[in-house]
N, C-alpha and C positions, 0 to 999 in steps of 0.2 A: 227795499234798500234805499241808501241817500237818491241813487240816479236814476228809479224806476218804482214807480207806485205798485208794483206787483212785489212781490215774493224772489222771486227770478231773478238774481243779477247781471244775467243775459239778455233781459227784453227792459229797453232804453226807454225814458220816456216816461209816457202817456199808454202803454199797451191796452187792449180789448180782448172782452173773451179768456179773462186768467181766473185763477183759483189763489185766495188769500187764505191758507191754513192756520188759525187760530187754534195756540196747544190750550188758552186757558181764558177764563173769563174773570178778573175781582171787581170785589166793588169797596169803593172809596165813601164808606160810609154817611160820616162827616162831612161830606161836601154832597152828596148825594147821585152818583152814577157810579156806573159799571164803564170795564174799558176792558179791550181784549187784550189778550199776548201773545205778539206775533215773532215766531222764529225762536232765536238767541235772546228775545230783548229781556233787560232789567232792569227793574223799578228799584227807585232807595226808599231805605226805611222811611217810614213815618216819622211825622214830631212829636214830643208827648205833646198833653195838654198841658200840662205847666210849665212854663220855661225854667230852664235850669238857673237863671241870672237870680230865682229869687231866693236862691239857696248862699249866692255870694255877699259877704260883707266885708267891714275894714275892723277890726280891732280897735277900738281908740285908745286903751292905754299902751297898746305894742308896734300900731301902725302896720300889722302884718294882715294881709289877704285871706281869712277864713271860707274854705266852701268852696276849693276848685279841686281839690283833689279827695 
């Protein structure tokens, strides 16, 4: 939890001697490590690999915004 390095949001602190229950393990390819998932927690999506900005341009003979929607 934010106020206890344990699992437990009844032991404050620094506690000793706790059990940290990992429901799952992924791994982050792309950057290369694994990381566990403890409790409730959620991850956000990923990014692509392409960014979407190279899909946006201008019109020059309309002046209008192509490629955001």
């Amino acid at each position: 939890t934010q106020y206890s390095f344990s699992a437990d949001p009844a032991l404050k602190c620094a506690p000793e001697g706790f059990d940290l229950p990992i429901r799952d393990i992924r791994a982050s390819l792309g950057a290369g490590f694994i990381y566990p998932l403890c409790g409730a927690m959620q991850t956000l999506p990923g990014l692509p690999t392409r960014p979407c900005f190279y899909d946006i341009d201008v019109d020059p003979e309309t002046g209008n915004i192509v490629g955001l929607f």
